[in-house]
C-alpha positions as CSV (number, residue, x, y, z in Angstrom):
1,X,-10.3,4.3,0.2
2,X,-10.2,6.2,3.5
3,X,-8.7,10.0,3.8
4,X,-6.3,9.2,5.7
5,X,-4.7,6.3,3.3
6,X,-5.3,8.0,0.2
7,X,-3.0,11.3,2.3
8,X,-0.6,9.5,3.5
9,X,-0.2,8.3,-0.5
10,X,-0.3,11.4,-1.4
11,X,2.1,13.1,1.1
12,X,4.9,10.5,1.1
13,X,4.6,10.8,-3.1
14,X,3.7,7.2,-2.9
15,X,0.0,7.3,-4.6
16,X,1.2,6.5,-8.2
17,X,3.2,3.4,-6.8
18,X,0.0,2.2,-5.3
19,X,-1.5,2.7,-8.5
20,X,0.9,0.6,-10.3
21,X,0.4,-2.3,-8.4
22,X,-2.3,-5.2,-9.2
23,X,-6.0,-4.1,-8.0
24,X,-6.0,-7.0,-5.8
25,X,-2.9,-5.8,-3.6
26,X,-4.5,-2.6,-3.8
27,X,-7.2,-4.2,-1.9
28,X,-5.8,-6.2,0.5
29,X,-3.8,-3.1,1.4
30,X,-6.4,-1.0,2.4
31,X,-8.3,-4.1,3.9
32,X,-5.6,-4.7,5.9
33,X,-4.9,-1.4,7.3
34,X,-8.6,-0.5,8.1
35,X,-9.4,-4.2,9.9
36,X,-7.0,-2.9,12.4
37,X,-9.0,-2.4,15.7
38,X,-6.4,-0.2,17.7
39,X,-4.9,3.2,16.0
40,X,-1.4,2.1,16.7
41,X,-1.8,-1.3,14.5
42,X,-3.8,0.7,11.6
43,X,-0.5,3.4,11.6
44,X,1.9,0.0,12.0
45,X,0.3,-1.5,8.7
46,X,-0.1,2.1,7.3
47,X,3.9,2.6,7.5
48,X,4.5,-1.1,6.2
49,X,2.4,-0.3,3.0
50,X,4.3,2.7,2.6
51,X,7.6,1.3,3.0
52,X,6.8,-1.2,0.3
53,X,5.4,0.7,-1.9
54,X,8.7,3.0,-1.8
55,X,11.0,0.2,-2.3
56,X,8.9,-1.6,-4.6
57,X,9.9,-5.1,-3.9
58,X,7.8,-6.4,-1.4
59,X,4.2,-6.9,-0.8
60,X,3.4,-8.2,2.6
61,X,6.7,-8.7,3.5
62,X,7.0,-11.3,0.6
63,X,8.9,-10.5,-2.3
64,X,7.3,-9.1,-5.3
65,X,9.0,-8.2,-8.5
66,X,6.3,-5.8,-9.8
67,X,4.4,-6.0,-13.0
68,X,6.2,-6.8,-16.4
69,X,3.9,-4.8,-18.6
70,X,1.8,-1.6,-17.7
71,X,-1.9,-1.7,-17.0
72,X,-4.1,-0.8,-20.0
C-alpha cells in the first residue's frame, strides 16, 4: 500500500475500518486510488474511500452492509 494511503488511514483513524473490510475491496481501493493519473483524481478517490470507510455502508458508492462474522 502506498504512504500516503496507509497515512491518510491512519490520520483520519480509519486504518482498522479498512482492515475490517473483505481483502478484495481492500484491493480495489488502493487500485483505484493509485490508477489515477492526475493528483487531484488520486485525492478525489482518496476522500471517497475515506468517507466510506467512516460511514461504513458503502463501497464504491454501492451499498454494503459489512461483514456478518469477523475475519479469522
Amino acid at each position: 500500500m502506498p504512504t500516503f494511503i496507509q497515512q491518510a488511514l491512519v490520520e483520519h483513524g480509519l486504518a482498522e475500518a479498512y482492515r475490517n473490510r473483505p481483502s478484495y475491496q481492500q484491493n480495489d481501493y488502493v487500485g483505484w486510488i493509485i490508477r489515477a493519473k492526475r493528483e487531484e483524481t488520486r485525492q478525489k478517490r482518496l476522500a471517497q474511500m475515506l468517507d466510506e470507510l467512516r460511514d461504513g455502508n458503502r463501497y464504491m458508492n454501492m451499498a454494503y452492509r459489512g461483514r456478518t462474522t469477523q475475519p479469522q
